[in-house]
Backbone as a chain_set.jsonl record, in Angstrom:
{"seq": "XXXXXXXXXXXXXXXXXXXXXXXXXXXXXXXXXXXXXXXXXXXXXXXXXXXXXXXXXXXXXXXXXX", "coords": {"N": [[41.845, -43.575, -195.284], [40.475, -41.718, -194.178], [42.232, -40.54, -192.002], [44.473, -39.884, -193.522], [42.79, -37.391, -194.25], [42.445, -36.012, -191.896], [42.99, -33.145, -190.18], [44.057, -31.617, -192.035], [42.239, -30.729, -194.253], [38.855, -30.798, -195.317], [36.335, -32.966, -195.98], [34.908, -32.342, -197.846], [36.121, -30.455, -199.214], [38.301, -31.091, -200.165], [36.747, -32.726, -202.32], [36.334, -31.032, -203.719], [38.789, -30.011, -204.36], [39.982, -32.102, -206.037], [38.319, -32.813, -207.968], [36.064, -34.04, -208.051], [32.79, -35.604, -207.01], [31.897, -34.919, -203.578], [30.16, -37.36, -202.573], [31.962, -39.458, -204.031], [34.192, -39.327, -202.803], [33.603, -39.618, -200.016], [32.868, -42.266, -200.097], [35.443, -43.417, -200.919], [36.255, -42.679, -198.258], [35.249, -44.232, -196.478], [35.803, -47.017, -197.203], [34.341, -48.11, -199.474], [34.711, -47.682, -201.919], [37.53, -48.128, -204.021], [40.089, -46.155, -204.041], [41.783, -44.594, -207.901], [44.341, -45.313, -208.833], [45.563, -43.141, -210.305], [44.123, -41.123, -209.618], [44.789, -41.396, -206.905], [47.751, -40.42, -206.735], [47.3, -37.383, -207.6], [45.719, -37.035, -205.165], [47.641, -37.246, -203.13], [49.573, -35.119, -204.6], [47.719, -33.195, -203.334], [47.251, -32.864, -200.907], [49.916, -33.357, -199.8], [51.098, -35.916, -199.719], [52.186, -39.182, -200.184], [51.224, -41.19, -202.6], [50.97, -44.088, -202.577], [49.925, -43.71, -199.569], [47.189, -44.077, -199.888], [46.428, -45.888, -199.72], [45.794, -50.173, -198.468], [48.443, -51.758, -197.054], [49.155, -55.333, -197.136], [51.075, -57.736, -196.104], [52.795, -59.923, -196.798], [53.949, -63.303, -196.199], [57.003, -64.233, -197.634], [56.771, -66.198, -201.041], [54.611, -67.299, -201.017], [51.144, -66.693, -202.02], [48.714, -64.202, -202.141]], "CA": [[41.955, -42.299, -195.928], [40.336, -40.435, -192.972], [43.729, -40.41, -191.429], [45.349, -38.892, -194.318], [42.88, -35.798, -194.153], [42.508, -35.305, -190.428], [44.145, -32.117, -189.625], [44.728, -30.734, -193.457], [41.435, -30.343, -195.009], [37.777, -31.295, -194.789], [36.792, -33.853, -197.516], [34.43, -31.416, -198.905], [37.462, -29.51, -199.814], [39.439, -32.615, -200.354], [36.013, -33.167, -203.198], [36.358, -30.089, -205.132], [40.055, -30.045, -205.549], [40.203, -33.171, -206.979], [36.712, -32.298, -208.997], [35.301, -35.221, -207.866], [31.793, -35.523, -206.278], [31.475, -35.528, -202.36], [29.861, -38.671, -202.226], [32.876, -40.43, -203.98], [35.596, -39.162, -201.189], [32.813, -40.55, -198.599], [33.401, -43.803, -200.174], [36.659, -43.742, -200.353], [36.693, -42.878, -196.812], [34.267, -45.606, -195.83], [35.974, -48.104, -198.228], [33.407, -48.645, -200.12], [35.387, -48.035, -203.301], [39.167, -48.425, -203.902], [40.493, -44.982, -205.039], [42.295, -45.323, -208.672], [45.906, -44.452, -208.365], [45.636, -41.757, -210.95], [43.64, -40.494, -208.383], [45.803, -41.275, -205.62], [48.406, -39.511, -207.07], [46.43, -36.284, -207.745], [45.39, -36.64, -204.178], [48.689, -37.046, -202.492], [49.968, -33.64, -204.505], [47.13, -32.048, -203.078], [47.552, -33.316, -199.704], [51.342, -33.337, -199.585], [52.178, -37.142, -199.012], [52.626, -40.119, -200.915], [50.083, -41.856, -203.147], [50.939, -45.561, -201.735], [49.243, -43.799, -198.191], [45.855, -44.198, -199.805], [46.276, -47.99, -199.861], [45.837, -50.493, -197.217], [49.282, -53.065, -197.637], [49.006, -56.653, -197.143], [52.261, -58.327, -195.824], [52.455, -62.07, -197.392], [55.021, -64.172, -196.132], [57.973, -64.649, -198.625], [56.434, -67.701, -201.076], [53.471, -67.514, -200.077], [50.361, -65.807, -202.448], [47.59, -63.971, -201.548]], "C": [[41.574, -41.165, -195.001], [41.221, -39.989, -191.963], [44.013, -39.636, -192.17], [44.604, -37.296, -194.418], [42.597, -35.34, -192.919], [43.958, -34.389, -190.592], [44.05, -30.934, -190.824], [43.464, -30.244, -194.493], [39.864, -30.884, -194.661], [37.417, -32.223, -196.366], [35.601, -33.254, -198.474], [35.454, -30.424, -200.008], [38.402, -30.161, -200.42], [38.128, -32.738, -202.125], [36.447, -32.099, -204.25], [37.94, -29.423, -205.679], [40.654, -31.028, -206.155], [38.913, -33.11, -207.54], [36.723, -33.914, -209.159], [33.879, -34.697, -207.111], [31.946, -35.645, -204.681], [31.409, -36.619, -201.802], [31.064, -39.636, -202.705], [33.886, -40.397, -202.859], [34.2, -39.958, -200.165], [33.053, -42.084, -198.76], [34.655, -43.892, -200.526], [36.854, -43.992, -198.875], [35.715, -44.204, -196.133], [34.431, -46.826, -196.146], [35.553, -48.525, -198.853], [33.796, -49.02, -201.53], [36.948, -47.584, -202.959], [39.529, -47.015, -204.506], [41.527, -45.228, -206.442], [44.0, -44.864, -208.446], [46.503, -43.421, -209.087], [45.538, -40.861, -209.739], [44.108, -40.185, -206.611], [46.981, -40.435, -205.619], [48.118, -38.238, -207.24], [46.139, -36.003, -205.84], [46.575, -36.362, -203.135], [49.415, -35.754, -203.306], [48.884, -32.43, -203.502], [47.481, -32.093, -201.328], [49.466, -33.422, -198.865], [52.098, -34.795, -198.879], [52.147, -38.141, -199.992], [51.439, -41.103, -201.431], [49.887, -43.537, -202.353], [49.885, -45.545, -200.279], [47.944, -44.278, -198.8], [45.247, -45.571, -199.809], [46.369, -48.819, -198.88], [46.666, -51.903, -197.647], [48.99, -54.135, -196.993], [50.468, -57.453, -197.007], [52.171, -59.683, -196.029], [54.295, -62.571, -196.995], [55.926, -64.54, -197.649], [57.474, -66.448, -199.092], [55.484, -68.257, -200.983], [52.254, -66.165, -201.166], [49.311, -65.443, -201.97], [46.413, -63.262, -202.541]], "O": [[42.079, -40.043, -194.96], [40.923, -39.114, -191.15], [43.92, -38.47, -191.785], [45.249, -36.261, -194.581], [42.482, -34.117, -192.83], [45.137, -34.593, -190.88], [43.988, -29.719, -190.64], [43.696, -29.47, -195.421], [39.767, -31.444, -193.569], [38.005, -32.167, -197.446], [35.406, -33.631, -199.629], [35.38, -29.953, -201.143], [39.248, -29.674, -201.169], [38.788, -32.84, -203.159], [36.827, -32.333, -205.397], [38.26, -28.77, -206.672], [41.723, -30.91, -206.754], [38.47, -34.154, -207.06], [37.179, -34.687, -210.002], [33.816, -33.551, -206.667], [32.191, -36.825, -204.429], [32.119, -37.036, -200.888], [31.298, -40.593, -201.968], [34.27, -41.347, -202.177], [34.373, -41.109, -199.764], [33.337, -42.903, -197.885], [34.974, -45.048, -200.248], [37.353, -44.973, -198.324], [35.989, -44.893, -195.151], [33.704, -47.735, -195.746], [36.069, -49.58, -199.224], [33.51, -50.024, -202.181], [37.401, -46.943, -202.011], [39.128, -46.855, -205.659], [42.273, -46.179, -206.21], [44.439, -43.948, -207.751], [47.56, -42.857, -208.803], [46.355, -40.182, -209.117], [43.922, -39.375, -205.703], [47.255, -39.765, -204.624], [49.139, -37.664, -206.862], [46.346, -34.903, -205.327], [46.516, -35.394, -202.378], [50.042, -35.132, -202.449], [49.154, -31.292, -203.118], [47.999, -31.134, -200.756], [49.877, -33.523, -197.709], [53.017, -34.929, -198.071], [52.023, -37.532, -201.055], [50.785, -41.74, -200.604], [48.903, -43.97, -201.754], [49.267, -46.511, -199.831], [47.448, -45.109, -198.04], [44.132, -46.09, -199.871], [47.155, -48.365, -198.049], [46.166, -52.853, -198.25], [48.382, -53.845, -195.962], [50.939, -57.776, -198.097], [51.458, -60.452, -195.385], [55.387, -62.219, -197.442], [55.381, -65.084, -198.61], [57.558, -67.465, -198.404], [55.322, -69.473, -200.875], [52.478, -64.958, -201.079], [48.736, -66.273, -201.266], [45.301, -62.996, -202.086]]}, "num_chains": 1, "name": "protein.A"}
């Protein structure tokens, strides 16, 4: 997630336009917690990119669960 706001905002600023606390964007950015995808969505309008960025994908072989 500290990818997605390098450059565009600081995540203090990133906290209070998604009226969240501070400390939760820190754990987002630290992974500590999973952001929800309400929330991902909300964050990618504010940010201008695509909710899926806030997620880290997992490529599974076709057939194959993970």
């Amino acid at each position: 997630m500290s990818e997605i706001l390098r450059g565009k905002m600081k995540p203090a600023e990133f906290a209070r336009r998604m009226k969240v606390a501070e400390s939760t964007v820190s754990r987002w950015i630290s992974g500590e917690r999973e952001m929800s995808y309400e929330n991902a969505v909300l964050g990618a309008r504010i940010l201008d990119c695509h909710a899926e960025d806030f997620y880290e994908w997992i490529i599974v072989e076709k057939g194959k669960r993970q």
